[in-house]
N, C-alpha and C positions, 0 to 999 in steps of 0.2 A: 222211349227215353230220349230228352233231347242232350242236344252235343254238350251244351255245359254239365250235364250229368255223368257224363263218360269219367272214369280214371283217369288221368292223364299216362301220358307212356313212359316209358322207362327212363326217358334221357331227361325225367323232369324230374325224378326222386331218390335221386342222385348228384347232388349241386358239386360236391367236394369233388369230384371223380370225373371228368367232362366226357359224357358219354355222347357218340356221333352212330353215322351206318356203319355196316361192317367195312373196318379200314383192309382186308387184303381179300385176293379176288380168290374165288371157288378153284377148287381142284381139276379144272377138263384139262382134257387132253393138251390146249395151249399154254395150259400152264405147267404141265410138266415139260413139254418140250424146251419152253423159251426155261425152264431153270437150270435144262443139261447143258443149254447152252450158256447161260451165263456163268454156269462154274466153268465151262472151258473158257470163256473168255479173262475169266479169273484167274485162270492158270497163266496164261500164254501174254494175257497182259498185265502179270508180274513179268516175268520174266523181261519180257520185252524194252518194258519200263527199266529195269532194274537193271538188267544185261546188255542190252541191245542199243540200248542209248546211254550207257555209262553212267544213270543217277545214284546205282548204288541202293540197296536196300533199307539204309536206312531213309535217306534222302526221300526215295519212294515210299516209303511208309508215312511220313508227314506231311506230302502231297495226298496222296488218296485218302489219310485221314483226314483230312480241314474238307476234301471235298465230299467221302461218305458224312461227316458232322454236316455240314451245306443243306444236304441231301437229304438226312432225317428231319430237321429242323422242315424245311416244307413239306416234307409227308407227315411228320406230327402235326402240322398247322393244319392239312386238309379236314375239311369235314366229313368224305367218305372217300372209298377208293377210287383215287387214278392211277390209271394204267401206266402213264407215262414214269409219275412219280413214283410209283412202288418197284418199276421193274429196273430205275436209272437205279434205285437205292440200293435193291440188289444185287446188282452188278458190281456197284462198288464195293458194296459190303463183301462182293467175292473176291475180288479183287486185294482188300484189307486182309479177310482171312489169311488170305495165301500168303500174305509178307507175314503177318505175322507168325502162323509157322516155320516161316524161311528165316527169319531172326532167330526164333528160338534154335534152330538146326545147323543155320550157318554163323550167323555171329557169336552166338552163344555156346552151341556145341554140345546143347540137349539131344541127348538119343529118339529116336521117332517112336521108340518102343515108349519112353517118359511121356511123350509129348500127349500120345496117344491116350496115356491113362488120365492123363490132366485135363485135359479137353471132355474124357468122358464125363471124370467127376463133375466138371464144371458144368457141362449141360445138364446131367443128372441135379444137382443142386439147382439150376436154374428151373426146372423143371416142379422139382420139390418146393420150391417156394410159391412158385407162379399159382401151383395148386392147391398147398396152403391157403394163400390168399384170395384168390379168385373161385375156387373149387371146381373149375374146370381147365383141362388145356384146348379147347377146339378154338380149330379157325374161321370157324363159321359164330363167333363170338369175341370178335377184335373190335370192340365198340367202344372201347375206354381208354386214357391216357394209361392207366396203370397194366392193363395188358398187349396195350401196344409195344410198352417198353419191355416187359417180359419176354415176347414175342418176337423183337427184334435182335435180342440177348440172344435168345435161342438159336437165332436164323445166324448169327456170327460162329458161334460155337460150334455148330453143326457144320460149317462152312471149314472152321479151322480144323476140325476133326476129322470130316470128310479127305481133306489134304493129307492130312499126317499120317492118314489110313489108307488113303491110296499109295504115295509113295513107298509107306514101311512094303506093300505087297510088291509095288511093281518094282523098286530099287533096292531094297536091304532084304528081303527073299527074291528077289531076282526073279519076280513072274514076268516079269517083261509087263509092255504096255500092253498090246494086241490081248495076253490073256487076261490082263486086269478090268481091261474093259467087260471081256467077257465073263469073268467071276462076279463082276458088279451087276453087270445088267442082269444074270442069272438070279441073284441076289435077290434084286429088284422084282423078278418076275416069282421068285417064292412065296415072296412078301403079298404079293397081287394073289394068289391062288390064297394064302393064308387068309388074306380077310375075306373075297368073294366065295369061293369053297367051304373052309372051315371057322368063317364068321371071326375071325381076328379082329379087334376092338377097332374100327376106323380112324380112332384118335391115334391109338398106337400105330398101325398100319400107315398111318403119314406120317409120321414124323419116324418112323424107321425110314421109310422109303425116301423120307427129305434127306437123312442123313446120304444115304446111298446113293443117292444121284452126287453127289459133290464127290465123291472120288471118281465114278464113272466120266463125267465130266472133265475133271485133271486129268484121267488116264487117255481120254479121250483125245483132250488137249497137248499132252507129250507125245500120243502116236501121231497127230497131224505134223507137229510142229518142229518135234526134236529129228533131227539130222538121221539119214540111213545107217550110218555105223552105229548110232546109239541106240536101235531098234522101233526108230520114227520114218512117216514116209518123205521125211526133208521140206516141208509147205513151209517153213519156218512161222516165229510169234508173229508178224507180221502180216502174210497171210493167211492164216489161220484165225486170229482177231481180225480181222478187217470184213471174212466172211461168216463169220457167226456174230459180230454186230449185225452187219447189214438183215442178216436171220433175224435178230431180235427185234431191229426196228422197224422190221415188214409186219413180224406178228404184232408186236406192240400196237401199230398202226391199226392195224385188224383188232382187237380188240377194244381198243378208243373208238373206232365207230359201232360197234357192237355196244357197247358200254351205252355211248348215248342215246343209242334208238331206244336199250333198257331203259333209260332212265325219261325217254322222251313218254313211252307206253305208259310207264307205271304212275306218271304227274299226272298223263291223260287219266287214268281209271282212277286215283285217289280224288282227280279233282269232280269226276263223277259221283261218287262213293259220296260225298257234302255237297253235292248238289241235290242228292238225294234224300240226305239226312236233313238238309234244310228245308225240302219241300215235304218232308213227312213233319218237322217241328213245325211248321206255317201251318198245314191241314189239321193238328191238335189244337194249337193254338184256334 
């Protein structure tokens, strides 16, 4: 067969939908960690923002929103994932959630028990559509604008829920921080025996487990940061944020050179792969 006999590939028969590589990066182990780490930094750099240097919650809400909008704008523009861009976007996008919870609790004076249910439904809906129209939820299938944007729906709401779900545990039942941590990460590791053990759907088994890290993370984030009398070990947002960036932009770092050796290998072997399809069409010919 020669190459102009081939099908063409996916991202050709589909003009309406602008299909690229997969825009978010695989589930290892770097990836869960730099996520528990950007929900604490989402925690601790609201606050900070918002408390610490007096802008005020809403003020901070429309600052990190024009910069998470910044932020999606170039990772929808990329043509596949970067590391740098996806994980800046997330951060912010942690960051966002959290005020927006913090709006709805403090300026508004929704109950975290409300807050909670609203957040579920909305990701449930988001969910319900995405699958409607896509027929799948994986992430190893983020190739198109239209599941990008679903995708990224999801990862806010999960983000705002996550929030709403830690606090209601560690502050309006009063589990404290120290055990919330611990009821999350347990959570967390149920979830891991449920899918490797007894085969729990992989799709479900992440996006349960995405949700759960985002409260472990806030819990995380108030035990570092919040003051000794209020059941914190006094680090404040300050340092607390300053040393879980600097986490995030070492792994980051680390994965951006990983990223490109992947992508330096796979040119070499694809560019092999038509060197050889061209020398088998030349030998028909």
């Amino acid at each position: 067969m020669r190459p102009t006999d081939r099908k063409p590939p996916m991202s050709l028969t589909r003009p309406h939908n602008r299909v690229t590589f997969n825009k978010v990066p695989e589930p290892t182990w770097a990836f869960w960690v730099i996520k528990v780490l950007a929900t604490t930094v989402g925690e601790t750099a609201a606050d900070f923002l918002s408390t610490t240097l007096n802008l005020g919650l809403t003020n901070t809400t429309i600052v990190m929103g024009a910069l998470l909008a910044v932020a999606l704008v170039f990772q929808f523009r990329s043509r596949a994932y970067t590391p740098a861009l996806y994980w800046v976007a997330v951060v912010l996008i942690s960051v966002f959630g959290t005020l927006i919870t913090d709006n709805l609790t403090d300026n508004l004076g929704i109950s975290l028990v409300v807050t909670t249910i609203v957040f579920t439904i909305a990701l449930a809906a988001t969910f319900i559509v995405w699958y409607a129209r896509e027929r799948t939820l994986s992430i190893h299938q983020i190739d198109s604008t239209s599941r990008e944007g679903f995708y990224w729906l999801a990862i806010l709401f999960t983000f705002a829920l996550g929030t709403v779900a830690g606090d209601l545990l560690a502050e309006q039942l009063n589990l404290g921080y120290l055990a919330s941590v611990g009821v999350f990460a347990a959570a967390i590791g149920l979830v891991a025996v449920a899918h490797f053990v007894f085969k729990l759907n992989a799709i479900a088994a992440f996006w349960i487990a995405y949700v759960l890290t985002r409260p472990l993370g806030a819990s995380l984030g108030d035990l570092l940061s919040q003051a000794k009398a209020d059941g914190g070990l006094g680090l404040g947002t300050v340092g607390t944020s300053a040393i879980f960036l600097v986490a995030i932009v070492g792994l980051v770092i680390y994965l951006s050179v990983g990223e490109r050796r992947t992508l330096r290998a796979a040119t070499g072997a694809r560019e092999a792969r038509i060197g050889q399809t061209d020398t088998v069409g030349a030998h028909e010919e």
